[in-house]
C-alpha positions as CSV (number, residue, x, y, z in Angstrom):
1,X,-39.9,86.5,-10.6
2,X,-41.1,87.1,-6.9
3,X,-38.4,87.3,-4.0
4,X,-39.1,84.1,-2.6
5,X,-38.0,82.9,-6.5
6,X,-34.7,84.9,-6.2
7,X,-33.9,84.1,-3.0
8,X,-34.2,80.1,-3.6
9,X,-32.0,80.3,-6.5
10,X,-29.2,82.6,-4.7
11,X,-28.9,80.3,-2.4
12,X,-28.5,77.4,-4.9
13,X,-26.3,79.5,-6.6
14,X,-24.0,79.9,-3.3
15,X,-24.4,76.4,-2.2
16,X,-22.7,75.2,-5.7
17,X,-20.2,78.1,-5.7
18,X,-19.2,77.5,-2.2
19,X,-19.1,73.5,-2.3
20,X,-17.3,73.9,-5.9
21,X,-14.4,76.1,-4.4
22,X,-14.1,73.5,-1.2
23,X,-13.6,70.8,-3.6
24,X,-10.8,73.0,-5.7
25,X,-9.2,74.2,-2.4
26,X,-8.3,70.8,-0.9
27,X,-7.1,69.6,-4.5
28,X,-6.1,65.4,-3.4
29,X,-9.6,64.0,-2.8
30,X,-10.9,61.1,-0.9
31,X,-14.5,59.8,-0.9
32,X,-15.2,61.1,3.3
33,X,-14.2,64.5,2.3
34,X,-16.4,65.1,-0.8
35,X,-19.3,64.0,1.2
36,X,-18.5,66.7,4.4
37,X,-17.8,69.3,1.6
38,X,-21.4,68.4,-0.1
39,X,-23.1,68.1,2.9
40,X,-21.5,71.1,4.6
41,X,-22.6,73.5,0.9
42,X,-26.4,72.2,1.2
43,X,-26.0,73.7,4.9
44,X,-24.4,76.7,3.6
45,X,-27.2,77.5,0.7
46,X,-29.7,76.6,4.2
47,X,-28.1,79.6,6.6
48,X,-27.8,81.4,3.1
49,X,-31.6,81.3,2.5
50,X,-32.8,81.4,6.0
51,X,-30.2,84.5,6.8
52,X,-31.0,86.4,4.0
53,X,-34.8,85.8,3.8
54,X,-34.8,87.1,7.7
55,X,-32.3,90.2,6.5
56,X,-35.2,90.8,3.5
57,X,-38.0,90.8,5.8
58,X,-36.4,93.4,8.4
59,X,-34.9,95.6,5.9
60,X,-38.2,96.0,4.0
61,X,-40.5,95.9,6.2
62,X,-42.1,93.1,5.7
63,X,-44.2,89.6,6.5
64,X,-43.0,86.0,6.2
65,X,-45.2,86.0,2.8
66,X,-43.0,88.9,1.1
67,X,-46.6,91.1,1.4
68,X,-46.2,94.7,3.0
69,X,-47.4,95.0,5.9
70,X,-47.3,98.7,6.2
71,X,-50.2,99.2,3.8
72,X,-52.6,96.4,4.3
């Protein structure tokens, strides 16, 4: 599975968690609300992607295609 792979599904992952525990957390729901928490958990798994995937390239070293670039 290639970085790029991982890094798609964590976010999914995290944008289901996170959305999930806003929905638990505010436990009487209304229609307006489930659509903010919804939209606000596929910006989450966005930051979560983008974020990460810029922490991954600086922390390794490397380009925006997940190839080293220290040993071309």
């Amino acid at each position: 599975m290639s970085p790029r792979t991982k890094l798609a599904l964590s976010s999914i992952v995290f944008a289901v968690l996170w959305t999930a525990g806003m929905l638990w957390w505010s436990a009487p729901l209304e229609v307006a609300q489930t659509v903010i928490f919804v939209i606000s958990g596929g910006i989450a798994g966005l930051l979560w992607y983008w974020l990460f995937g810029m922490w991954y390239r600086w922390h390794f070293g490397l380009d925006r295609d997940y190839r080293s670039t220290r040993n071309p």
